[in-house]
mmCIF file as gemmi writes it, N, C-alpha and C atoms, coordinates in Angstrom:
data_model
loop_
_atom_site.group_PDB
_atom_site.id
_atom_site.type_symbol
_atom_site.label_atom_id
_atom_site.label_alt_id
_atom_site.label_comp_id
_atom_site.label_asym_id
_atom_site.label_entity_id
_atom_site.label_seq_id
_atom_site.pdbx_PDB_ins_code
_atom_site.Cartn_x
_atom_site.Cartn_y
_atom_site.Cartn_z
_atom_site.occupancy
_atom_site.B_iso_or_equiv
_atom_site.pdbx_formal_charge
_atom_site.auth_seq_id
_atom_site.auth_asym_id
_atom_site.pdbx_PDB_model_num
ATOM 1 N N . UNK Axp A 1 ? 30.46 79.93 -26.82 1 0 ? 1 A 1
ATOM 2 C CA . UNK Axp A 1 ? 29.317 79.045 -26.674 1 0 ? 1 A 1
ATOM 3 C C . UNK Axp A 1 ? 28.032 79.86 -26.763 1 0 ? 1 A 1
ATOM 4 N N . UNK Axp A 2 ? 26.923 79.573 -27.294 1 0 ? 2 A 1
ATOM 5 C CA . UNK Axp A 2 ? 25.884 80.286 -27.789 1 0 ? 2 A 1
ATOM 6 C C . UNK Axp A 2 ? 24.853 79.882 -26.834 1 0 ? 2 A 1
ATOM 7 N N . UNK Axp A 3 ? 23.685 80.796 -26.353 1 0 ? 3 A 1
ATOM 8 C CA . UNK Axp A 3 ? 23.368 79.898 -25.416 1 0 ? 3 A 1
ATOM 9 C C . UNK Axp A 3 ? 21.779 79.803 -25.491 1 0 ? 3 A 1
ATOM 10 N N . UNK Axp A 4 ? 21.432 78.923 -24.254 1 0 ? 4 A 1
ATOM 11 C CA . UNK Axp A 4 ? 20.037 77.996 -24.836 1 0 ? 4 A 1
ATOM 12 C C . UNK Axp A 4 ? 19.014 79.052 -25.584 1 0 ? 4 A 1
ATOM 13 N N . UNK Axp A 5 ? 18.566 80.213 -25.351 1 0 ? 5 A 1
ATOM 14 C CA . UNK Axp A 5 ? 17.916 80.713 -26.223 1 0 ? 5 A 1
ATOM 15 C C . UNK Axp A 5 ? 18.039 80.988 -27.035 1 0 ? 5 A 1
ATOM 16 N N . UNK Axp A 6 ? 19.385 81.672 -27.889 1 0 ? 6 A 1
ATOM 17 C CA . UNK Axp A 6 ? 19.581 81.296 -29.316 1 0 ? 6 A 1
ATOM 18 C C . UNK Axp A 6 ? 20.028 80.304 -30.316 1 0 ? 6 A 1
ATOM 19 N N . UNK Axp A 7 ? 19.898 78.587 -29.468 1 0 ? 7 A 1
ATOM 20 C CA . UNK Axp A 7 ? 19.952 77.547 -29.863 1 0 ? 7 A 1
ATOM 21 C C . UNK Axp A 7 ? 18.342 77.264 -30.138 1 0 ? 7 A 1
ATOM 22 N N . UNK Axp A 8 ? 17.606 77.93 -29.094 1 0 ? 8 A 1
ATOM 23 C CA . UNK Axp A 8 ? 15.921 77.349 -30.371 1 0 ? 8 A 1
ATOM 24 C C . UNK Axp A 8 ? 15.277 78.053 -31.078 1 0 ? 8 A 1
ATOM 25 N N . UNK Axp A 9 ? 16.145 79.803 -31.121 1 0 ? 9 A 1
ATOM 26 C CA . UNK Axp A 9 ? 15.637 80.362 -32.023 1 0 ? 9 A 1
ATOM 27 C C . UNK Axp A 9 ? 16.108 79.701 -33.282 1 0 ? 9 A 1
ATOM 28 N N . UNK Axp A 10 ? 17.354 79.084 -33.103 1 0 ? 10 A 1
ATOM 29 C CA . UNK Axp A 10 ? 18.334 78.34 -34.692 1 0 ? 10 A 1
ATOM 30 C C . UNK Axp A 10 ? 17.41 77.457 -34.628 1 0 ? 10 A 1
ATOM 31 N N . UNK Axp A 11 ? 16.635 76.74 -34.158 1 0 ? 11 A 1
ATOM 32 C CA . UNK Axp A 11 ? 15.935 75.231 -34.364 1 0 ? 11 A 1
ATOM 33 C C . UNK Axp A 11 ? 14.726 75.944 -34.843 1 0 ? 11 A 1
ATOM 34 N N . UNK Axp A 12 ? 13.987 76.556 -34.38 1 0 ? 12 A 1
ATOM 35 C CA . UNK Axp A 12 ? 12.96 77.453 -34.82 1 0 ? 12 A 1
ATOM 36 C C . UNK Axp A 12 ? 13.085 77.874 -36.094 1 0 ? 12 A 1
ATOM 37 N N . UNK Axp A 13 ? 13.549 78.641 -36.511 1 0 ? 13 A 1
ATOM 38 C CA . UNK Axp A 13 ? 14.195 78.861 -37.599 1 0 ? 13 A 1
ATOM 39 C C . UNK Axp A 13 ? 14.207 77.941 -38.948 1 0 ? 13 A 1
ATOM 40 N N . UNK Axp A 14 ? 15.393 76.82 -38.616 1 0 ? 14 A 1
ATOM 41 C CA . UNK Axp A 14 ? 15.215 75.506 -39.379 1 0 ? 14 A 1
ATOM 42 C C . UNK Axp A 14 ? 13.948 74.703 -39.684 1 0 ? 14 A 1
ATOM 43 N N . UNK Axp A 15 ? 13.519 74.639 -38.429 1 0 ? 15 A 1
ATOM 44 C CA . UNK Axp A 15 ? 12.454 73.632 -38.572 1 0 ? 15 A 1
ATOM 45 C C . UNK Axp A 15 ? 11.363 74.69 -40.073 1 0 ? 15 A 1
ATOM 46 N N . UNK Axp A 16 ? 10.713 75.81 -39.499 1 0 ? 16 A 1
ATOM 47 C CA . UNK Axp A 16 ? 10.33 76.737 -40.334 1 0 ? 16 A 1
ATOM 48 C C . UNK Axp A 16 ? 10.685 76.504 -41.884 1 0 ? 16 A 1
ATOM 49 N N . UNK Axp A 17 ? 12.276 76.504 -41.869 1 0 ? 17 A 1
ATOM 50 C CA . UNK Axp A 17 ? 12.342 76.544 -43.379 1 0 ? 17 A 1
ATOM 51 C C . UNK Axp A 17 ? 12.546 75.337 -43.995 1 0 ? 17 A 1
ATOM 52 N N . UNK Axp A 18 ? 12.462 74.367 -42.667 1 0 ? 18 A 1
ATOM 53 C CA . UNK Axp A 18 ? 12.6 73.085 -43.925 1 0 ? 18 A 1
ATOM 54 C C . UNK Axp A 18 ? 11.283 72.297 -43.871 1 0 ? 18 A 1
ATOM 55 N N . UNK Axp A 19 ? 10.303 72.925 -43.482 1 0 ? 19 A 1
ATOM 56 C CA . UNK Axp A 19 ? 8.888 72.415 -43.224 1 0 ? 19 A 1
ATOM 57 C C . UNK Axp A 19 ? 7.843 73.349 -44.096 1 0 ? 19 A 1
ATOM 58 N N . UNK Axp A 20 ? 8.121 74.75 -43.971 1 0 ? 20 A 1
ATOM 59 C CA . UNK Axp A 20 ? 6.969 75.194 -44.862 1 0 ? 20 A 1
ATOM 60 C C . UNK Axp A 20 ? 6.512 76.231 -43.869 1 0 ? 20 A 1
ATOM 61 N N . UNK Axp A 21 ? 5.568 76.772 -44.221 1 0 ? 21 A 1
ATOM 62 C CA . UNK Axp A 21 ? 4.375 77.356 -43.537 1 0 ? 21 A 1
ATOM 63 C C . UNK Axp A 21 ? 3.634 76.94 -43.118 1 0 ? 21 A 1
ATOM 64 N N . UNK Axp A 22 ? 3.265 75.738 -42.844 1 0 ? 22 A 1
ATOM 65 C CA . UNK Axp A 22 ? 2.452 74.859 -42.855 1 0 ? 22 A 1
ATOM 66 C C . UNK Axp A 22 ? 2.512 74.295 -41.431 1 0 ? 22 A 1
ATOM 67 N N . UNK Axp A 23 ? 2.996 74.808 -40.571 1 0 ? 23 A 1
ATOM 68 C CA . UNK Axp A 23 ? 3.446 74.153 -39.272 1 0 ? 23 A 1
ATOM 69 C C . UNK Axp A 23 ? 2.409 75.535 -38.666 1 0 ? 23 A 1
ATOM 70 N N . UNK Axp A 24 ? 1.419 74.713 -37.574 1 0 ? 24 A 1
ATOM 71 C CA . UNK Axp A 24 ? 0.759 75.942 -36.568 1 0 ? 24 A 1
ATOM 72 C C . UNK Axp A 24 ? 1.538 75.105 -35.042 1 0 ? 24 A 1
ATOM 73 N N . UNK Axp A 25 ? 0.776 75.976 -33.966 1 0 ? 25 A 1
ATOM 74 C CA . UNK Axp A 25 ? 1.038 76.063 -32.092 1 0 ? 25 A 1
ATOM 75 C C . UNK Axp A 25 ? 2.236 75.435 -32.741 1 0 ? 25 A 1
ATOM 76 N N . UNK Axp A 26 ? 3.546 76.157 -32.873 1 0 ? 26 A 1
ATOM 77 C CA . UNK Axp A 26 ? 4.532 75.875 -32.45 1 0 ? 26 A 1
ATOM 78 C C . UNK Axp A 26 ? 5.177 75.686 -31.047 1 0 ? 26 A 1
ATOM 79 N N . UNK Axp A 27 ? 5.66 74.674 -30.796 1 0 ? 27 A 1
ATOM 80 C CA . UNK Axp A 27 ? 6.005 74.872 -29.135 1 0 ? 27 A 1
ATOM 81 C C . UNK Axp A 27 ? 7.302 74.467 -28.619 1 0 ? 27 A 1
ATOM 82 N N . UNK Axp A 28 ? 8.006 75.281 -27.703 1 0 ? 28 A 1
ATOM 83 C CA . UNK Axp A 28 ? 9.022 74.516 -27.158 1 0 ? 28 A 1
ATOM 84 C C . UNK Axp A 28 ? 8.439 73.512 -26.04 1 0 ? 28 A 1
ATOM 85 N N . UNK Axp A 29 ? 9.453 71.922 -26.54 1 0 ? 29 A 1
ATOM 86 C CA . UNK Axp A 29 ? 8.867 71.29 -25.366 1 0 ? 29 A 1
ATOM 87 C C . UNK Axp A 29 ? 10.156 70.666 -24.316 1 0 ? 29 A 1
ATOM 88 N N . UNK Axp A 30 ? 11.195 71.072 -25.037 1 0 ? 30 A 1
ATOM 89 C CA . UNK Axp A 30 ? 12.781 70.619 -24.14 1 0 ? 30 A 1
ATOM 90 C C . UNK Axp A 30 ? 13.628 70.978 -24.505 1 0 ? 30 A 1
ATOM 91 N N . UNK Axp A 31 ? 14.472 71.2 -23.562 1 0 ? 31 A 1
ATOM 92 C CA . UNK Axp A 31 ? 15.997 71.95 -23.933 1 0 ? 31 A 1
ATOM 93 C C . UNK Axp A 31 ? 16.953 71.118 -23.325 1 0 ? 31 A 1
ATOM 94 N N . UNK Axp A 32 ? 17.789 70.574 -23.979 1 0 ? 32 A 1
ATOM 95 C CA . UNK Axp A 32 ? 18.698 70.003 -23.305 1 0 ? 32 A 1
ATOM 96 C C . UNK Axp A 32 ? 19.981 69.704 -23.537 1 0 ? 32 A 1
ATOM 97 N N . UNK Axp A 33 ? 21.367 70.261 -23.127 1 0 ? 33 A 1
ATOM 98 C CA . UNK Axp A 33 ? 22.806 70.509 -23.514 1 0 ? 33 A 1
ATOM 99 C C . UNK Axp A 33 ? 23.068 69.124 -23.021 1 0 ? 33 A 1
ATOM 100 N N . UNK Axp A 34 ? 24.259 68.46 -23.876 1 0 ? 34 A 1
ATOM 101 C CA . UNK Axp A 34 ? 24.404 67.554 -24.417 1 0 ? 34 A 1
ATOM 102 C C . UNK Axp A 34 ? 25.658 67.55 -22.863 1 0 ? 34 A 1
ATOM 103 N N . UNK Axp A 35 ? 26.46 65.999 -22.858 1 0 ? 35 A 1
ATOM 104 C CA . UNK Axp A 35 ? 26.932 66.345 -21.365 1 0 ? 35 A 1
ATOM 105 C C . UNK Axp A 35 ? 28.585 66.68 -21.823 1 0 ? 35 A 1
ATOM 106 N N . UNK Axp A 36 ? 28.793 66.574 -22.699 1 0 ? 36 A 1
ATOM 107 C CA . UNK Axp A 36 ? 29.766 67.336 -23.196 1 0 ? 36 A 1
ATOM 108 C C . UNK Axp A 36 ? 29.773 68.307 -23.772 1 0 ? 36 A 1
ATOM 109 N N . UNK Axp A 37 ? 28.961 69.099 -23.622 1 0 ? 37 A 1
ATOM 110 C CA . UNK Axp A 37 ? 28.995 70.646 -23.816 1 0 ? 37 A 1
ATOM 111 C C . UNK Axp A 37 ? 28.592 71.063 -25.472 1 0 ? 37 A 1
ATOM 112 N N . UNK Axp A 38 ? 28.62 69.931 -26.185 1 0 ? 38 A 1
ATOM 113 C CA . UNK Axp A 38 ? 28.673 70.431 -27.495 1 0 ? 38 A 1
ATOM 114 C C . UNK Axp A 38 ? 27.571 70.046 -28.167 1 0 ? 38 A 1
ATOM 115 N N . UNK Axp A 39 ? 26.513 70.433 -27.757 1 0 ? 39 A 1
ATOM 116 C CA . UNK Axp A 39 ? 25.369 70.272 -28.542 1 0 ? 39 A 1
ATOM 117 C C . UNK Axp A 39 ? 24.251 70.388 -27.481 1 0 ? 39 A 1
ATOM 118 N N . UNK Axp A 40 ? 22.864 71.107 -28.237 1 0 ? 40 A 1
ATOM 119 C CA . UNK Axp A 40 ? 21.9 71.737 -27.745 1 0 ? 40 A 1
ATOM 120 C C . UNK Axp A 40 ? 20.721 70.655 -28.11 1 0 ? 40 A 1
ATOM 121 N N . UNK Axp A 41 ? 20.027 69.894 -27.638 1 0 ? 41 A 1
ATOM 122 C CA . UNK Axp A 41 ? 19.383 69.116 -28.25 1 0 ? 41 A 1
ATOM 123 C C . UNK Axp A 41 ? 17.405 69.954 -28.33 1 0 ? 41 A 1
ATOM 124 N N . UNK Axp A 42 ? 17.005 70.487 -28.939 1 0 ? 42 A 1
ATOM 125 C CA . UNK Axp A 42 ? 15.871 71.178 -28.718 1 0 ? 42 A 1
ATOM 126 C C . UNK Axp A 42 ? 14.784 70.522 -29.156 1 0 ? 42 A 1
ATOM 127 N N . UNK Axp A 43 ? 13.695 69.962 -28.424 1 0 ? 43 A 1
ATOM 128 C CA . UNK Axp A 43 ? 12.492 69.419 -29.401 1 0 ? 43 A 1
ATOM 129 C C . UNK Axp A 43 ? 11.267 70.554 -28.934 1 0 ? 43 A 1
ATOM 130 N N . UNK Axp A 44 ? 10.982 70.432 -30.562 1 0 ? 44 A 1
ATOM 131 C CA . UNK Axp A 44 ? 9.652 71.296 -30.792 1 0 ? 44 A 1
ATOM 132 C C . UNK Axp A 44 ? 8.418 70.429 -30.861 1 0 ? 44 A 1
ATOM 133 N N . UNK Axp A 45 ? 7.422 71.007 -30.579 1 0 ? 45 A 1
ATOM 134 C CA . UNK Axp A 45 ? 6.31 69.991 -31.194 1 0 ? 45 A 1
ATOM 135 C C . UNK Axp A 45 ? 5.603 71.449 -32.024 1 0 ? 45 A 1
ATOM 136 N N . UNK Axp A 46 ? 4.143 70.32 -32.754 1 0 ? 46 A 1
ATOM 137 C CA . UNK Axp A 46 ? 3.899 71.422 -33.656 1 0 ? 46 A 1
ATOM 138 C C . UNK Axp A 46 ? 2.137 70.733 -33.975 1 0 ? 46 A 1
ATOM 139 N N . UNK Axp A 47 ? 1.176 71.216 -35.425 1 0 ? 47 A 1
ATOM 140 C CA . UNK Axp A 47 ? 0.84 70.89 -35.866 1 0 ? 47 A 1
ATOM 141 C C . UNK Axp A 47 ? 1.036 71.425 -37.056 1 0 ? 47 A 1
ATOM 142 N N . UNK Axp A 48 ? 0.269 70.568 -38.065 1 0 ? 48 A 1
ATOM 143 C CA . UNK Axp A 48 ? 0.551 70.538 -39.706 1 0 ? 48 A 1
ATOM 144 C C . UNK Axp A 48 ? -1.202 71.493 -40.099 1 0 ? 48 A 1
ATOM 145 N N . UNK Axp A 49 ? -0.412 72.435 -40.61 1 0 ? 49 A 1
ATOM 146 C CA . UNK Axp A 49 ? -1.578 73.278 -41.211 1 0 ? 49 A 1
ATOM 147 C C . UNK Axp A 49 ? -1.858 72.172 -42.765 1 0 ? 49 A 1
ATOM 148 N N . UNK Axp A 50 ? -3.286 72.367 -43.593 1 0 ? 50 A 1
ATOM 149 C CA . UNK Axp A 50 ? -3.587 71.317 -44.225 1 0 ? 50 A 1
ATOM 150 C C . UNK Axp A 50 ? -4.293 69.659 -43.709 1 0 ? 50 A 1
ATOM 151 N N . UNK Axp A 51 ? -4.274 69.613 -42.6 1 0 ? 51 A 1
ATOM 152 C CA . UNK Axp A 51 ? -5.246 68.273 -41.819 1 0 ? 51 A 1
ATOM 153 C C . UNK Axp A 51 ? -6.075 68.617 -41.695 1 0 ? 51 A 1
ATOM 154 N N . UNK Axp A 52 ? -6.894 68.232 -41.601 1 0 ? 52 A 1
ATOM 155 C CA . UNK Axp A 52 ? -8.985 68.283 -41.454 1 0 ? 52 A 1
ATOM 156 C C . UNK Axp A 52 ? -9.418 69.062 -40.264 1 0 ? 52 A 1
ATOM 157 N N . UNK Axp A 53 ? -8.653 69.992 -39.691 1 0 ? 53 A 1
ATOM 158 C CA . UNK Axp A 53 ? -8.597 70.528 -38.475 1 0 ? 53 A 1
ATOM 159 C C . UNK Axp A 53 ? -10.355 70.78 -38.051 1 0 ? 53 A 1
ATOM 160 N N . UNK Axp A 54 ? -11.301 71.617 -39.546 1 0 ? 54 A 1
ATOM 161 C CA . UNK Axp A 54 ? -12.476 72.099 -39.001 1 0 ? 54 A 1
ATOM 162 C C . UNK Axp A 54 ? -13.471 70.351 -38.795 1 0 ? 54 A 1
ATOM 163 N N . UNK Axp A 55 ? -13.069 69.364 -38.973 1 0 ? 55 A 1
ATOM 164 C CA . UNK Axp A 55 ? -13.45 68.03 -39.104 1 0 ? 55 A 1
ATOM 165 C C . UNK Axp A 55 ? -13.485 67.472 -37.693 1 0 ? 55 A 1
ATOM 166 N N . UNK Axp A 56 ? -11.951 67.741 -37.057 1 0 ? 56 A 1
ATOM 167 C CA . UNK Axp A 56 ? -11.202 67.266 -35.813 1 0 ? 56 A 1
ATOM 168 C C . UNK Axp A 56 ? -12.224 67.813 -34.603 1 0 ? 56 A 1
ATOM 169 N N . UNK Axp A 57 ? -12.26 69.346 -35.688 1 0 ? 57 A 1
ATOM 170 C CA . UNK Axp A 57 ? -12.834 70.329 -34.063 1 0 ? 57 A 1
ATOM 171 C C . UNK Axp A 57 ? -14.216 69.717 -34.131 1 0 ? 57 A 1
ATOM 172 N N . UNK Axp A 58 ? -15.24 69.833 -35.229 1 0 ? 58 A 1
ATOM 173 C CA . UNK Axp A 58 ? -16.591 68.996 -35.168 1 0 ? 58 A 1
ATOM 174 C C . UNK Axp A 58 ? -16.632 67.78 -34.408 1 0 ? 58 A 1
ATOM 175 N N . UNK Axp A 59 ? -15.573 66.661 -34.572 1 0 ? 59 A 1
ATOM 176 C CA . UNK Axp A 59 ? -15.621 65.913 -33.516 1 0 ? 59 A 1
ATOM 177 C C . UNK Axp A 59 ? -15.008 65.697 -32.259 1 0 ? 59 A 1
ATOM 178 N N . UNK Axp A 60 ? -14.59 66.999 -31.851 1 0 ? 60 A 1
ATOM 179 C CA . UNK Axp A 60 ? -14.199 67.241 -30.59 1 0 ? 60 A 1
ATOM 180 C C . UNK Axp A 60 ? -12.853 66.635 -30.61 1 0 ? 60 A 1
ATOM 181 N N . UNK Axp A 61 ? -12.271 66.191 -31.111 1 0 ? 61 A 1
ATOM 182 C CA . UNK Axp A 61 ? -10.823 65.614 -31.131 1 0 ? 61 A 1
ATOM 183 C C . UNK Axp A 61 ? -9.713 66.536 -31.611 1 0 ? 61 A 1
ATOM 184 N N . UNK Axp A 62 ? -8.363 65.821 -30.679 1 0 ? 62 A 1
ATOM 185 C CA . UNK Axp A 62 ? -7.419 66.833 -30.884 1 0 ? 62 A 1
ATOM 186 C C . UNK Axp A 62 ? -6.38 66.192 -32.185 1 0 ? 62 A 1
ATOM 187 N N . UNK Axp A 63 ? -5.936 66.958 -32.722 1 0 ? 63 A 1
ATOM 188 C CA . UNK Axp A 63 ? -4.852 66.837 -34.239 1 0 ? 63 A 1
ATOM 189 C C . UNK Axp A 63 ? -3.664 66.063 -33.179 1 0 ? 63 A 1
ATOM 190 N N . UNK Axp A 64 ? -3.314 65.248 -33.789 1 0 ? 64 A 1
ATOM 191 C CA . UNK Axp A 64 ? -1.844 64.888 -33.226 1 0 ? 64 A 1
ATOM 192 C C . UNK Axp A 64 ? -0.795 65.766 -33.765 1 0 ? 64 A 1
ATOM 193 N N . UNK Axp A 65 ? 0.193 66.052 -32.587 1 0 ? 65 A 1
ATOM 194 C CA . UNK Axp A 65 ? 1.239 67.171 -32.559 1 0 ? 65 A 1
ATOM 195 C C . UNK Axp A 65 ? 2.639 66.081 -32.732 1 0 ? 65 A 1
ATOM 196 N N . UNK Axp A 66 ? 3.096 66.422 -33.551 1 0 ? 66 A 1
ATOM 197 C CA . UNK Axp A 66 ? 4.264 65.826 -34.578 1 0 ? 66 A 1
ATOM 198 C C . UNK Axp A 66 ? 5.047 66.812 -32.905 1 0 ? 66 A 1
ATOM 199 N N . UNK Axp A 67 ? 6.864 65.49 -32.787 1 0 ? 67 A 1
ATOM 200 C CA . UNK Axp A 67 ? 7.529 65.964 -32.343 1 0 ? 67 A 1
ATOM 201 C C . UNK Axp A 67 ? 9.164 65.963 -33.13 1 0 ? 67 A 1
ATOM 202 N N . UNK Axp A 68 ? 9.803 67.073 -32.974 1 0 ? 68 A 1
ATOM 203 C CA . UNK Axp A 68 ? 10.71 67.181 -33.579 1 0 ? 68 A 1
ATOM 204 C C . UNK Axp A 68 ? 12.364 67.654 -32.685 1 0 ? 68 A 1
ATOM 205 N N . UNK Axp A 69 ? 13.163 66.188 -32.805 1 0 ? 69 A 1
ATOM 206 C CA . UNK Axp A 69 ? 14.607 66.802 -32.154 1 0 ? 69 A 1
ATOM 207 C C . UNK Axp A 69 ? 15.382 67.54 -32.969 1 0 ? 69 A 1
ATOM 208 N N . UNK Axp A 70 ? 15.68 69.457 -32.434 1 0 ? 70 A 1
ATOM 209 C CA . UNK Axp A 70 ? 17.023 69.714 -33.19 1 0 ? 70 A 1
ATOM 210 C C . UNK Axp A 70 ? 17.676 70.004 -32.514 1 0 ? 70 A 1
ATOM 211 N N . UNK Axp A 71 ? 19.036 69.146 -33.48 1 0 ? 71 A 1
ATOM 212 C CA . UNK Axp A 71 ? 20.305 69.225 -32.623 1 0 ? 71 A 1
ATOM 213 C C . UNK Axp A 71 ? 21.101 70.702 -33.116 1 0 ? 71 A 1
ATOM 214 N N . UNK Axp A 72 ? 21.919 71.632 -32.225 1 0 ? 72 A 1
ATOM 215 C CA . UNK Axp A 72 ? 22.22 72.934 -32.332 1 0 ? 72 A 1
ATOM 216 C C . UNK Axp A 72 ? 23.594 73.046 -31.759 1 0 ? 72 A 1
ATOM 217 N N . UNK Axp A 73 ? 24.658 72.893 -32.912 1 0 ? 73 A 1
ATOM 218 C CA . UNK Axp A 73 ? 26.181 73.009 -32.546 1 0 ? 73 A 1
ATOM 219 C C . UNK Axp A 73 ? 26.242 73.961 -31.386 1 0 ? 73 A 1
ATOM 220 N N . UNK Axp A 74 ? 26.451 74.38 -30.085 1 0 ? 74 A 1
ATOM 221 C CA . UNK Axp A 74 ? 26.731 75.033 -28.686 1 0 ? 74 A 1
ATOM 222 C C . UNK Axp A 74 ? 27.706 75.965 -29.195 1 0 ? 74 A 1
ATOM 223 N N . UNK Axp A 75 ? 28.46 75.351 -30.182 1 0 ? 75 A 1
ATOM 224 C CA . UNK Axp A 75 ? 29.988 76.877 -30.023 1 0 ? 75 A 1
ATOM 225 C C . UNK Axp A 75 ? 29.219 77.882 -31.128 1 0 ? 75 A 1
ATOM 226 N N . UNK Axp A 76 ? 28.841 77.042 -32.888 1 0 ? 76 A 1
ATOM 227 C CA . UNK Axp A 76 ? 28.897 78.211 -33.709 1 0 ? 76 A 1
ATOM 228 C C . UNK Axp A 76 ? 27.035 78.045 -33.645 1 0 ? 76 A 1
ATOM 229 N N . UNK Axp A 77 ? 26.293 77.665 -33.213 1 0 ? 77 A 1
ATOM 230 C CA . UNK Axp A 77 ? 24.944 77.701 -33.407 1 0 ? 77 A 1
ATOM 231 C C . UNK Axp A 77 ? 24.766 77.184 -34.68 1 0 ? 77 A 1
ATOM 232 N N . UNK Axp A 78 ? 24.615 76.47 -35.576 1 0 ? 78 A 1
ATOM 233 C CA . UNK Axp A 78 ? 24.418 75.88 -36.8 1 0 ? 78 A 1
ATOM 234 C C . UNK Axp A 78 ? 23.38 74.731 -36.549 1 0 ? 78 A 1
ATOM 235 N N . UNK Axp A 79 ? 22.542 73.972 -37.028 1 0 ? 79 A 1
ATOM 236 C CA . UNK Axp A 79 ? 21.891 73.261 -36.818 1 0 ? 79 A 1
ATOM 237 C C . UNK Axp A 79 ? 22.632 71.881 -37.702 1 0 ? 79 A 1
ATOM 238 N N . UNK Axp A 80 ? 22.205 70.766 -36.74 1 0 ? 80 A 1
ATOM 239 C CA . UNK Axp A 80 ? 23.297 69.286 -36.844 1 0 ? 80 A 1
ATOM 240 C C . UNK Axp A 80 ? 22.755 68.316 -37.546 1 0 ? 80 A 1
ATOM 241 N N . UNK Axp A 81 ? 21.308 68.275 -36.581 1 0 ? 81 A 1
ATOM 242 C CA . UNK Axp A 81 ? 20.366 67.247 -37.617 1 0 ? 81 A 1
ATOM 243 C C . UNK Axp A 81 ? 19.529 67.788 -36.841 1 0 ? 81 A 1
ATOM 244 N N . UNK Axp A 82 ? 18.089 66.959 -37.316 1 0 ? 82 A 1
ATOM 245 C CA . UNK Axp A 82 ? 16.477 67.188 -37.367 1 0 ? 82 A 1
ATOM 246 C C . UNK Axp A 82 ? 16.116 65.358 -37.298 1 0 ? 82 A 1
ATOM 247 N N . UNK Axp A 83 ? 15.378 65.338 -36.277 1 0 ? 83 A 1
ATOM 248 C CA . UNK Axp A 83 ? 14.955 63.835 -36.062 1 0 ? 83 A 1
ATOM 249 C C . UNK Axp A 83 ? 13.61 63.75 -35.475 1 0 ? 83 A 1
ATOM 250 N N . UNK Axp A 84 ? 12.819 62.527 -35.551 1 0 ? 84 A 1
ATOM 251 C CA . UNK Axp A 84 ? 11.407 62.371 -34.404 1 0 ? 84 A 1
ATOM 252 C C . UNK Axp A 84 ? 11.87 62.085 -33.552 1 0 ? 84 A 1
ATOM 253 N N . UNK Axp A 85 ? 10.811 62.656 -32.326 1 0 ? 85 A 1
ATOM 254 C CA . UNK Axp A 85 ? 11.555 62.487 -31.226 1 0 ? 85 A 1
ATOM 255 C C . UNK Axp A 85 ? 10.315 60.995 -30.784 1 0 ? 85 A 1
ATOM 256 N N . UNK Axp A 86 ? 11.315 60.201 -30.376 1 0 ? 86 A 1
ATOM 257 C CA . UNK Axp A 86 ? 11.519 58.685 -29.706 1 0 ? 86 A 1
ATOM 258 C C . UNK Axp A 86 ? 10.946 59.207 -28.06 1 0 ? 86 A 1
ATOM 259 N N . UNK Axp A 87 ? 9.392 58.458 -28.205 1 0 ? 87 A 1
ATOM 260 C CA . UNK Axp A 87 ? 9.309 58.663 -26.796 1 0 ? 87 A 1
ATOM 261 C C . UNK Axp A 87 ? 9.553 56.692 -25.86 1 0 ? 87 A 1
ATOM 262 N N . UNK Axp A 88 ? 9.816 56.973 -24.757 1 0 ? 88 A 1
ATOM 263 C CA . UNK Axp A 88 ? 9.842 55.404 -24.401 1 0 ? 88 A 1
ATOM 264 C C . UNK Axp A 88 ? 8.717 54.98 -23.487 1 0 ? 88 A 1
């Protein structure tokens, strides 16, 4: 079993290469093992380099931070899926 810190370096990782460079303040914002043991559920949040950022900052407003669930197989570390994360 692989454990929670090298389950968001694998999400880290992924997210990175299936997004671009283009992602700034990367952040961990949850970690959470699945209750059967087999899966790491990790959400990142982020922002998107390319938005009007020097625009945002002139009007004092903050960029909305995209959130992202990855799921992280627990035994071989592989990444499962990539989803928005659903707030309620």
């Amino acid at each position: 079993m692989i454990e929670g810190k090298d389950a968001v370096e694998a999400a880290n990782r992924f997210l990175r290469n299936m997004l671009g460079e283009n992602l700034r303040d990367l952040r961990l914002e949850e970690i959470e093992l699945s209750q059967d043991g087999q899966e790491w559920d990790i959400t990142l949040s982020f922002l998107r380099r390319g938005t009007p950022a020097a625009l945002s900052e002139i009007l004092a407003q903050a960029l909305p931070r995209e959130y992202k669930v990855v799921a992280v197989s627990a035994t071989t570390g592989d990444v499962r899926s990539m989803r928005i994360k659903q707030f309620a």
